[in-house]
C-alpha positions as a Markdown table, in Angstrom:
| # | Residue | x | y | z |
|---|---|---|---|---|
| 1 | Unk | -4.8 | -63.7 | 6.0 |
| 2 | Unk | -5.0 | -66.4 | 3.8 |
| 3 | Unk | -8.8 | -68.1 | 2.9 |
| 4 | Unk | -7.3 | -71.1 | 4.7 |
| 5 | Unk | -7.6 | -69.3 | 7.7 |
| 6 | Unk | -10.8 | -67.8 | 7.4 |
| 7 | Unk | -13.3 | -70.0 | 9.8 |
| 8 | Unk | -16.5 | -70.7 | 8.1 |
| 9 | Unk | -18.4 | -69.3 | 5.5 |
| 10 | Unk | -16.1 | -71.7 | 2.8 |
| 11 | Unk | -18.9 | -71.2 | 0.1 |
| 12 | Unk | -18.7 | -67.2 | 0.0 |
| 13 | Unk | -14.7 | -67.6 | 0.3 |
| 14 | Unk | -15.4 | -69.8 | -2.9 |
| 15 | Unk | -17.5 | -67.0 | -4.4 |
| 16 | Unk | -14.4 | -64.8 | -4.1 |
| 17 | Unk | -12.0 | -66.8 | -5.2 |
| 18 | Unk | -14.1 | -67.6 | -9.0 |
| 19 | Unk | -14.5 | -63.7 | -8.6 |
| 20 | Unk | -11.0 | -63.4 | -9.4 |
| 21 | Unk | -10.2 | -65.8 | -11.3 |
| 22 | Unk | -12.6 | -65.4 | -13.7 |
| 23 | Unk | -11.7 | -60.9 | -13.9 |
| 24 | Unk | -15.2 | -60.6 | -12.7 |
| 25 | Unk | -14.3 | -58.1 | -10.0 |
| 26 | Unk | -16.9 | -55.5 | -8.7 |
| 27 | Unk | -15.4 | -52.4 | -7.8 |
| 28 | Unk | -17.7 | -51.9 | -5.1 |
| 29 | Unk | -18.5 | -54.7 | -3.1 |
| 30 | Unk | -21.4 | -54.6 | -0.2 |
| 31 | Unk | -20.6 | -57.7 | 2.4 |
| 32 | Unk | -23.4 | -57.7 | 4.8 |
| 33 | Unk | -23.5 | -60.1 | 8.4 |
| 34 | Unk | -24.5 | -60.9 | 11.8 |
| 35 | Unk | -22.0 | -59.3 | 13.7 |
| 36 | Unk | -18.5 | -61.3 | 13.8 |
| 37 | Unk | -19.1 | -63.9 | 11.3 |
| 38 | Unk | -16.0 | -63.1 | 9.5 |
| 39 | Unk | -17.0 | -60.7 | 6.4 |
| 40 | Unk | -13.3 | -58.2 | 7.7 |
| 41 | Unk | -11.5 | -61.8 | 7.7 |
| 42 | Unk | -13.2 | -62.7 | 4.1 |
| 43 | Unk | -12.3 | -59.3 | 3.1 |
| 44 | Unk | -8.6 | -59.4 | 3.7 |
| 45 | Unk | -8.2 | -62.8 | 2.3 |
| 46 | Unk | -9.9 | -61.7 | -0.8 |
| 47 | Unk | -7.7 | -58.6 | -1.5 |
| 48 | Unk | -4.6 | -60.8 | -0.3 |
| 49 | Unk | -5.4 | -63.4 | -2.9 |
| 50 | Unk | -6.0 | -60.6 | -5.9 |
| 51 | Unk | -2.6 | -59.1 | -4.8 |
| 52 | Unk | -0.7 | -62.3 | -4.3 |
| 53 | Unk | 2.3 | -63.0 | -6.8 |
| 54 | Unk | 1.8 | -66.7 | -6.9 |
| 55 | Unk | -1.4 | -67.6 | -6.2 |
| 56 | Unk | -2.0 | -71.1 | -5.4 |
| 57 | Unk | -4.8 | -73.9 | -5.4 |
| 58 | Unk | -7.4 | -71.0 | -4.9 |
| 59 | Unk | -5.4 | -69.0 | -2.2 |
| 60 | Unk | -2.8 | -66.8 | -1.9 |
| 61 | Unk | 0.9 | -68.1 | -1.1 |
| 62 | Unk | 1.2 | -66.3 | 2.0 |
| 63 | Unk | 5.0 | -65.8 | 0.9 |
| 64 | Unk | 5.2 | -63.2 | -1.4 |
| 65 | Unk | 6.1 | -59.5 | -0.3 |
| 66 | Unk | 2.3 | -58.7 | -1.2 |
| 67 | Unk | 1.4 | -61.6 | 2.0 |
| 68 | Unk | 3.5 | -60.6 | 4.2 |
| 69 | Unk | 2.3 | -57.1 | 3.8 |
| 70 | Unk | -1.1 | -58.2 | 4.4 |
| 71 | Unk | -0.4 | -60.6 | 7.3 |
| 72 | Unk | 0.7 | -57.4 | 9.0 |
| 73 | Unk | -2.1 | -55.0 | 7.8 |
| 74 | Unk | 0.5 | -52.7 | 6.2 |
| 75 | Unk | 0.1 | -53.1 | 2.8 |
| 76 | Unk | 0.7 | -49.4 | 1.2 |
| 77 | Unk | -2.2 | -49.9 | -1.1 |
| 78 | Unk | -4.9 | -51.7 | 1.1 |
| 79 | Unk | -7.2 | -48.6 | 3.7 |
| 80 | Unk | -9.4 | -49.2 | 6.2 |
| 81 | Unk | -12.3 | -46.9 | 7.3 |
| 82 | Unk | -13.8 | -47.3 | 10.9 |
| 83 | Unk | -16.2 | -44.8 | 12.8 |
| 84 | Unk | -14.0 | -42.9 | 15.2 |
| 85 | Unk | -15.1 | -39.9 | 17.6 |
| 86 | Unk | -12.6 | -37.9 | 20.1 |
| 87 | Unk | -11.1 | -40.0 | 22.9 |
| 88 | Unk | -7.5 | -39.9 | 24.7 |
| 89 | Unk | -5.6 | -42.4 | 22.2 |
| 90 | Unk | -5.7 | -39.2 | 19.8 |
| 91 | Unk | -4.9 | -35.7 | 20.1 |
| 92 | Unk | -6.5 | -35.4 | 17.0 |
| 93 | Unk | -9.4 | -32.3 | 16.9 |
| 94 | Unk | -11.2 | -34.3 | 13.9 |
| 95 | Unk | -9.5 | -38.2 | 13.9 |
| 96 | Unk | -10.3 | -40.2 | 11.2 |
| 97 | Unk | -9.5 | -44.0 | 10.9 |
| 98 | Unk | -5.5 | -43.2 | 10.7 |
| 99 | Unk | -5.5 | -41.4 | 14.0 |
| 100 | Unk | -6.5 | -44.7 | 15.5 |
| 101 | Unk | -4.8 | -47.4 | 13.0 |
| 102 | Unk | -2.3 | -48.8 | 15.6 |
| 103 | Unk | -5.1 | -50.0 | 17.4 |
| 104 | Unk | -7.1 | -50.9 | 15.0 |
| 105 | Unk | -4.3 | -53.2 | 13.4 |
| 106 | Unk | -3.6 | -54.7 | 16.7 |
| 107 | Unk | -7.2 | -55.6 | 17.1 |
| 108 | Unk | -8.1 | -57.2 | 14.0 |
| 109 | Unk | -4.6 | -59.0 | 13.9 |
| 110 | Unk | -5.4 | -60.3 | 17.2 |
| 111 | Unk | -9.0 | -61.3 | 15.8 |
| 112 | Unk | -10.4 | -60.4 | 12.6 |
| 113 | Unk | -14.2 | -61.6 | 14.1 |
| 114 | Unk | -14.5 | -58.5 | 16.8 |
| 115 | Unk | -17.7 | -57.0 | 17.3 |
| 116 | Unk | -18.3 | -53.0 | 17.0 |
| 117 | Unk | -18.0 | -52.8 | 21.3 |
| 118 | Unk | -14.7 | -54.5 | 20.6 |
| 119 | Unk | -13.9 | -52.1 | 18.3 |
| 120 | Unk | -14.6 | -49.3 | 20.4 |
| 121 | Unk | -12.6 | -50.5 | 23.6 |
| 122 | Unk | -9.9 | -51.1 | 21.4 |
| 123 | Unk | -9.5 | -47.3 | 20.6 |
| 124 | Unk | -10.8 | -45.4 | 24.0 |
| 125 | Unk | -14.4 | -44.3 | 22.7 |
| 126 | Unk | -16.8 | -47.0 | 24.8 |
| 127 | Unk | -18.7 | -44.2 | 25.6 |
| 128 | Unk | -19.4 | -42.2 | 22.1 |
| 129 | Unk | -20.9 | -43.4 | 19.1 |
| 130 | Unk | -18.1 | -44.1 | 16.6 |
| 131 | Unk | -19.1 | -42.4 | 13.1 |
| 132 | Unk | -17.5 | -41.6 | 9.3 |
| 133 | Unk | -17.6 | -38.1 | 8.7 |
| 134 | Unk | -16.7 | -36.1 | 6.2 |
| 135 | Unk | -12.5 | -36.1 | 7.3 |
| 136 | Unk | -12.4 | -39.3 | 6.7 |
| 137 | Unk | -13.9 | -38.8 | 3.0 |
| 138 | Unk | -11.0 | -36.3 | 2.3 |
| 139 | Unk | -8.3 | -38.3 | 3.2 |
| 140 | Unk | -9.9 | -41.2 | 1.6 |
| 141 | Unk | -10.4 | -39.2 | -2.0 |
| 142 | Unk | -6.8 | -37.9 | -1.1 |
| 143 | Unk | -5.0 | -41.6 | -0.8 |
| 144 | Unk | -6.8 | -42.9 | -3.9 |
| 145 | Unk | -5.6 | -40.0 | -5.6 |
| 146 | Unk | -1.9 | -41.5 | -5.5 |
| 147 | Unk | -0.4 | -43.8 | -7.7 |
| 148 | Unk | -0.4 | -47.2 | -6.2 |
| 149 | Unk | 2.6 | -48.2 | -4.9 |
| 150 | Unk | 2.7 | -51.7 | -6.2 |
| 151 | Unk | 1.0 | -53.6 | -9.2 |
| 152 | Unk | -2.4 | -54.1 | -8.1 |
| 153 | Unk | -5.7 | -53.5 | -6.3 |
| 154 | Unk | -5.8 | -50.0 | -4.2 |
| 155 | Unk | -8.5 | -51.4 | -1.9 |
| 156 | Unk | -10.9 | -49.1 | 0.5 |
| 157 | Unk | -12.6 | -51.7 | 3.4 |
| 158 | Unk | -15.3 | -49.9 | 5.0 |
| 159 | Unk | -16.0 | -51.7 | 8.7 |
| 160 | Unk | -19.8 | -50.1 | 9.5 |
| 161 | Unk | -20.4 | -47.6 | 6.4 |
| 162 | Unk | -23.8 | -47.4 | 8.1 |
| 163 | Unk | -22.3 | -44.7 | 10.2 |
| 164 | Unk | -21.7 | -42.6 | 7.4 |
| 165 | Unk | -23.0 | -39.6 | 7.7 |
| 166 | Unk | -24.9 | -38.0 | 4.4 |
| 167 | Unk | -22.2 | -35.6 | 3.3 |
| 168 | Unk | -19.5 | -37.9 | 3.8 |
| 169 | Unk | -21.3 | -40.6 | 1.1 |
| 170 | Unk | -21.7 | -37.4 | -1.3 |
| 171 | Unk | -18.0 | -36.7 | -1.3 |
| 172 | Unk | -17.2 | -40.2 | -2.0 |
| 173 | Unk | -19.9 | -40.9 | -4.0 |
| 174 | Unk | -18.2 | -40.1 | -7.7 |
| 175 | Unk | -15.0 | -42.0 | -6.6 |
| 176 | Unk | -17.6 | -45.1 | -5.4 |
| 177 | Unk | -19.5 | -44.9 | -8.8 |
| 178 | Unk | -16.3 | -44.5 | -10.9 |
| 179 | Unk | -13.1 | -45.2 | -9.4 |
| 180 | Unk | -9.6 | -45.0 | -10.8 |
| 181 | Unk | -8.6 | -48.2 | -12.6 |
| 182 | Unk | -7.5 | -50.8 | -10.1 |
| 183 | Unk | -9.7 | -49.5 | -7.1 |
| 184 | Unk | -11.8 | -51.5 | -5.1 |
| 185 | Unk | -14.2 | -50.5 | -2.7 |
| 186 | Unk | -15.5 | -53.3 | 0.0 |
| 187 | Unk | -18.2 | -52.3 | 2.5 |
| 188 | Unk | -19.1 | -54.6 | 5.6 |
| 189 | Unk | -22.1 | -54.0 | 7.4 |
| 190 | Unk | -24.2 | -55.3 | 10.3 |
| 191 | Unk | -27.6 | -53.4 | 8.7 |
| 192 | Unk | -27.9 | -53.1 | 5.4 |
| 193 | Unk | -30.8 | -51.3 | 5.5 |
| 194 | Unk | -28.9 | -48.7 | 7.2 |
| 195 | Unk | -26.4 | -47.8 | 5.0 |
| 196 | Unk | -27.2 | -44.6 | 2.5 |
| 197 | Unk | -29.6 | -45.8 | -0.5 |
| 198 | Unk | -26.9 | -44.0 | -3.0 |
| 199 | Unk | -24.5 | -46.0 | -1.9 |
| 200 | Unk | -26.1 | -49.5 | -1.4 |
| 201 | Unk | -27.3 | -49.5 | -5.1 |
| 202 | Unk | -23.7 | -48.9 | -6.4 |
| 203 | Unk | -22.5 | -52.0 | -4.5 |
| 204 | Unk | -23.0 | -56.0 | -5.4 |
| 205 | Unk | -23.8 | -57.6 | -1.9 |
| 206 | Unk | -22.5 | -60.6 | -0.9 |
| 207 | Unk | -24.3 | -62.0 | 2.2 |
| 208 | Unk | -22.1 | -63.7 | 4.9 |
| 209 | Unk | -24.0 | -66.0 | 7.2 |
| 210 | Unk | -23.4 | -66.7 | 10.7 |
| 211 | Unk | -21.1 | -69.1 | 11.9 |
| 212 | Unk | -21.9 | -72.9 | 13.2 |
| 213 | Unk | -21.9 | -73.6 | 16.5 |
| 214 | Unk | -18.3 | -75.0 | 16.6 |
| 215 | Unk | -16.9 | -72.1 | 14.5 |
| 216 | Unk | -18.2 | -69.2 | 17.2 |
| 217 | Unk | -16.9 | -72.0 | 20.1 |
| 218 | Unk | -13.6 | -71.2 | 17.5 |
| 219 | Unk | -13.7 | -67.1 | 17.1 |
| 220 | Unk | -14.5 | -67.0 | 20.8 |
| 221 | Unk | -11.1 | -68.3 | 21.9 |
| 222 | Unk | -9.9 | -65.7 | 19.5 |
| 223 | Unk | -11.1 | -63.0 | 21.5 |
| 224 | Unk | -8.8 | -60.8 | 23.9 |
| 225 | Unk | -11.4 | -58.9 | 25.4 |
| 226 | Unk | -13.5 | -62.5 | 26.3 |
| 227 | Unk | -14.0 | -62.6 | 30.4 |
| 228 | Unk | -17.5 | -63.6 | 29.5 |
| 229 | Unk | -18.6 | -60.6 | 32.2 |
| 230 | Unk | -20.6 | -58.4 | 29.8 |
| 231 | Unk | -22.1 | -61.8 | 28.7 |
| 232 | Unk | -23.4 | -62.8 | 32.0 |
| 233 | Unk | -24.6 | -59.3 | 32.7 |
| 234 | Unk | -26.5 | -59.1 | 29.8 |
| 235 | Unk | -27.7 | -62.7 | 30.3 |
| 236 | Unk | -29.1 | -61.7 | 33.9 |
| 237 | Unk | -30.8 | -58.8 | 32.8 |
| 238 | Unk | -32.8 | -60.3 | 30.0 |
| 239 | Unk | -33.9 | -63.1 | 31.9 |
| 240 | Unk | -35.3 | -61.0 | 34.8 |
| 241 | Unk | -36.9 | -58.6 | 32.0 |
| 242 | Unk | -38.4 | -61.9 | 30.5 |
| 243 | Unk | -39.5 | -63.6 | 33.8 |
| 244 | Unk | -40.9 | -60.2 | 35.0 |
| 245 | Unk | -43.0 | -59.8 | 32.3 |
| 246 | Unk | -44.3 | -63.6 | 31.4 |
| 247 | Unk | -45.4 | -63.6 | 35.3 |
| 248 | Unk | -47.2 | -59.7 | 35.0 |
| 249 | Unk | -45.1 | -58.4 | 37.2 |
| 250 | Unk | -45.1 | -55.0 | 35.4 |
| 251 | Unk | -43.3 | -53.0 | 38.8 |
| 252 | Unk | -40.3 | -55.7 | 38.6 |
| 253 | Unk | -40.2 | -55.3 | 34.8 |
| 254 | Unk | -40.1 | -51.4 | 34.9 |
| 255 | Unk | -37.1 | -52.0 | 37.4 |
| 256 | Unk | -35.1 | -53.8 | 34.8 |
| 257 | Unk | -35.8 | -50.7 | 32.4 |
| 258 | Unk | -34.0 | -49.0 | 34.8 |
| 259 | Unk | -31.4 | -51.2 | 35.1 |
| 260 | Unk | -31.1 | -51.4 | 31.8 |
| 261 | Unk | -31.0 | -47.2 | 31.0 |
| 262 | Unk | -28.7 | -47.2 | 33.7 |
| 263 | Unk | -25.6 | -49.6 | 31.6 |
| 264 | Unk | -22.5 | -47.4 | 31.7 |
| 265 | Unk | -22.5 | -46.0 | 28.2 |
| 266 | Unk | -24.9 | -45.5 | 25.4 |
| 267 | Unk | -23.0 | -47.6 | 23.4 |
| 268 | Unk | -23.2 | -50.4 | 25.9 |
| 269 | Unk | -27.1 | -49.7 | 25.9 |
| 270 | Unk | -27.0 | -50.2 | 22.4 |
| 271 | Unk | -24.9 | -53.5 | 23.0 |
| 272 | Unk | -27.5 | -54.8 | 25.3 |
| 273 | Unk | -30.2 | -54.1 | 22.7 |
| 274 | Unk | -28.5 | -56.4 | 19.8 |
| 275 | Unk | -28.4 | -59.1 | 22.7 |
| 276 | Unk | -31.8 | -59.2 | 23.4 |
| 277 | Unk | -32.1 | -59.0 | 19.4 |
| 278 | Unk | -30.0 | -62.7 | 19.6 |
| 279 | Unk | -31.8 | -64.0 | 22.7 |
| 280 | Unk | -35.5 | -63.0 | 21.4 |
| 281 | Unk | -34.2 | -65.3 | 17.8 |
| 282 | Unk | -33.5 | -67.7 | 20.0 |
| 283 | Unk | -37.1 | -67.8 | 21.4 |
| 284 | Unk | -38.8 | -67.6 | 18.6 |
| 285 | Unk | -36.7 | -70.7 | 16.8 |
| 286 | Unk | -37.7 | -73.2 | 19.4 |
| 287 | Unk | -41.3 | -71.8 | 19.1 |
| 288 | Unk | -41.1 | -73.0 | 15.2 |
| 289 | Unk | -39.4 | -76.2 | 16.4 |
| 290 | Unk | -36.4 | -75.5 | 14.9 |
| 291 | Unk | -34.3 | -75.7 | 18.4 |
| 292 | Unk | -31.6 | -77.2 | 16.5 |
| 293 | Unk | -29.9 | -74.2 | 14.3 |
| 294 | Unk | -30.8 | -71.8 | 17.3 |
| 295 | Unk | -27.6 | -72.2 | 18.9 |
| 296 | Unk | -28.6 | -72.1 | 22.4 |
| 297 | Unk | -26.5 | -73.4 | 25.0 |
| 298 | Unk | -27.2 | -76.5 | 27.0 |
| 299 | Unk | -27.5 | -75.1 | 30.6 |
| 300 | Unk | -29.9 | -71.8 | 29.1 |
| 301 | Unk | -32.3 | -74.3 | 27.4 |
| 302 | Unk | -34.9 | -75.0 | 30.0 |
| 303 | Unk | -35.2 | -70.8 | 30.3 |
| 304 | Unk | -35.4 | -70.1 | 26.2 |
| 305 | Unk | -38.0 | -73.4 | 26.1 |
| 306 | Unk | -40.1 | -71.6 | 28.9 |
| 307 | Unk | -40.3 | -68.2 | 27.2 |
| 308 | Unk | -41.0 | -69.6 | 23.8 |
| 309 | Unk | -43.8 | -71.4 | 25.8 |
| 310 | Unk | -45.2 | -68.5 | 28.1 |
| 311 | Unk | -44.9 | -65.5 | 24.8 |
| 312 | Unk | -47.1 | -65.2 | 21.8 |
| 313 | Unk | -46.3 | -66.2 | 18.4 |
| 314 | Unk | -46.2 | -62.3 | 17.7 |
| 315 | Unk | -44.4 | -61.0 | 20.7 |
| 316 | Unk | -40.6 | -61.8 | 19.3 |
| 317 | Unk | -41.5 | -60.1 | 15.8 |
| 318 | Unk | -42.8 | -56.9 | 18.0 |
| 319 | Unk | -40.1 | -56.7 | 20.0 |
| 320 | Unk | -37.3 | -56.9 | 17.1 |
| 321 | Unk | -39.4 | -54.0 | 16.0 |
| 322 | Unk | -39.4 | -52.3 | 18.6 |
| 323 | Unk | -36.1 | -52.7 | 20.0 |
| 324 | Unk | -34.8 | -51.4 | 16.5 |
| 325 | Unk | -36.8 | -48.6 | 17.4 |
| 326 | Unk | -34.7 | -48.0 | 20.7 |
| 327 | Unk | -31.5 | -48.5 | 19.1 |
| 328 | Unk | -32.2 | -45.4 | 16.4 |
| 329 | Unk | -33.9 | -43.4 | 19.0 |
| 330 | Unk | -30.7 | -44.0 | 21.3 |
| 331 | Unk | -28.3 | -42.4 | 18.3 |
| 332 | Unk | -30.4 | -39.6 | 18.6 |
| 333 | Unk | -29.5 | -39.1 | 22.1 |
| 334 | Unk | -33.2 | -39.6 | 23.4 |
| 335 | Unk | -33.2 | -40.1 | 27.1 |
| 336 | Unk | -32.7 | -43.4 | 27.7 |
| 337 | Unk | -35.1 | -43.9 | 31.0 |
| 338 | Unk | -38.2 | -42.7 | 28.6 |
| 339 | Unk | -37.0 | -45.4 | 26.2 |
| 340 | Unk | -36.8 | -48.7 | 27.9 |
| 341 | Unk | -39.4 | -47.6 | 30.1 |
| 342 | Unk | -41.5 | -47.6 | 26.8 |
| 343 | Unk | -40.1 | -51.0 | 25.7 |
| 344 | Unk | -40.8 | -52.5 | 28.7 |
| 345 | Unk | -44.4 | -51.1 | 28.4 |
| 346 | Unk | -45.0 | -52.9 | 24.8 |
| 347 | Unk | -43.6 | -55.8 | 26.0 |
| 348 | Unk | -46.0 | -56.1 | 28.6 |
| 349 | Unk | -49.1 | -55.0 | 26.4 |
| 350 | Unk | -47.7 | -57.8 | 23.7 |
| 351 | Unk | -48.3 | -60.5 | 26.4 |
| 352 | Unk | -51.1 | -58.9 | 29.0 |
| 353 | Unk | -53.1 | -56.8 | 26.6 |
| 354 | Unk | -55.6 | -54.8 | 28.1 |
């Protein structure tokens, strides 16, 4: 992928480029987002472009055998790390990323701006939390080991090191601090506040911010999993959960709980959490009348203008609070009922205190 093709974000792919131009190249690199706005797609063109043979204008050729490696996600040199768990695409006992890189490849080939539920259809886990353990550090430490195979960067891209476990980050740790010459380590994460303290502080972070309007329109035709069904479920169920408790209807509210505990998966629970996350940023936009960067569509309007009306101006800052709260307690496998039950409950309280 050349930076041509990267949609959005033109002033971080800029960033890059002076990066390497100039041989200021950090050899640990934190690239943080809102989830698919393009830090894997920045990512690749950025280790393209350093590995490129004839570099041109401030982007790779796309030509040389270094491209065309890259355009197929096969360069020898350039890993990627994902959180995997046990599913029926591997017969794997302990997979790592490799066990699932076919799919993985065809995935981000097919669009480099895939969320994490993407991710996980893609490779047969949808319902087990993907995580980087302590396999994955071995064969990582074990690759970078190896002479590269070509006359450049041996890059590591991390997609969600916030699933790294604690004594995976220790085994890696030396090789983050100090790596061989030539190695490049690039993290991209959806919470940076998440991601192990000894490894954040040995990264520079680059923030990648979400896309216009016009370029999501863009990455959502990209998208082979888009049937806009999970969008529209998740879309029903937040606006009942919303109307419910704006009209004190605590009974029909607790109902949608239930719905809501009952989604297929814990991941997909989890899913419906960071929705509610985007809808509730909606809300609180058009309460500080600034409508116009909160990307809400035409036809859902008149509903986001009547919530920002009927909630508090502290209710959407509690609830991002407290539905972070959910999505921790959910990777600890607390039961999900007693959860969104409880959400529901402060939800209420926020808006009909006692």
């Amino acid at each position: 992928m050349r930076f041509a093709d990267v949609i959005g974000n033109a002033d971080v792919a800029e960033a890059l480029v002076s990066m390497a131009d100039t041989g200021r190249i950090a050899h640990a690199m934190l690239m943080y987002e809102n989830e698919g706005s393009g830090a894997l797609a920045l990512a690749i063109a950025y280790v393209q472009y350093l590995n490129c043979s004839n570099p041109q204008n401030g982007d790779s050729c796309g030509e040389c055998p270094s491209c065309r490696q890259m355009s197929k996600l096969i360069h020898p040199d350039v890993h990627f790390v994902f959180p995997v768990n046990k599913g029926p695409k591997t017969s794997d006992d302990k997979p790592t990323s490799e066990s699932y890189m076919k799919y993985w490849r065809e995935l981000a080939l097919a669009n480099p701006y895939f969320t994490e539920s993407d991710l996980q259809r893609a490779i047969g886990i949808e319902s087990k939390n993907g995580l980087i353990a302590v396999a994955e550090a071995r064969s990582i430490i074990s690759r970078l080991s190896l002479t590269a195979v070509a006359d450049g960067y041996k890059t590591v891209i991390f997609y969600l090191p916030e699933k790294m476990n604690q004594e995976t980050a220790n085994r890696l740790l030396k090789m983050v601090e100090e790596p061989p010459e030539k190695t490049l380590f690039i993290f991209i994460t959806h919470s940076p506040e998440k991601v192990l303290q000894t490894i954040f502080s040995r990264c520079q972070s680059i923030r990648v911010m979400p896309l216009t309007k016009e370029e999501a329109a863009r990455v959502q035709e990209m998208n082979p999993f888009d049937d806009n069904s999970e969008y529209e479920m998740f879309m029903e169920l937040f606006a009942d959960l919303m109307r419910a408790v704006t009209s004190g209807d605590l009974q029909a509210a607790l109902e949608c709980g239930e719905s809501i505990a009952g989604l297929e998966s814990r991941e997909k629970q989890k899913g419906f959490c960071t929705f509610a996350s985007q809808c509730i940023r909606k809300i609180f936009m058009i309460q500080q009348n600034m409508s116009q960067i909160a990307a809400v569509a035409e036809h859902e309007y008149e509903f986001y203008s009547d919530m920002a009306g009927k909630c508090g101006k502290g209710f959407c800052l509690r609830f991002i609070t407290n539905i972070e709260k959910v999505v921790a307690m959910i990777d600890r496998n607390v039961s999900s009922k007693i959860l969104f039950c409880d959400l529901v409950n402060r939800m209420y309280l926020s808006i009909w205190p006692r």
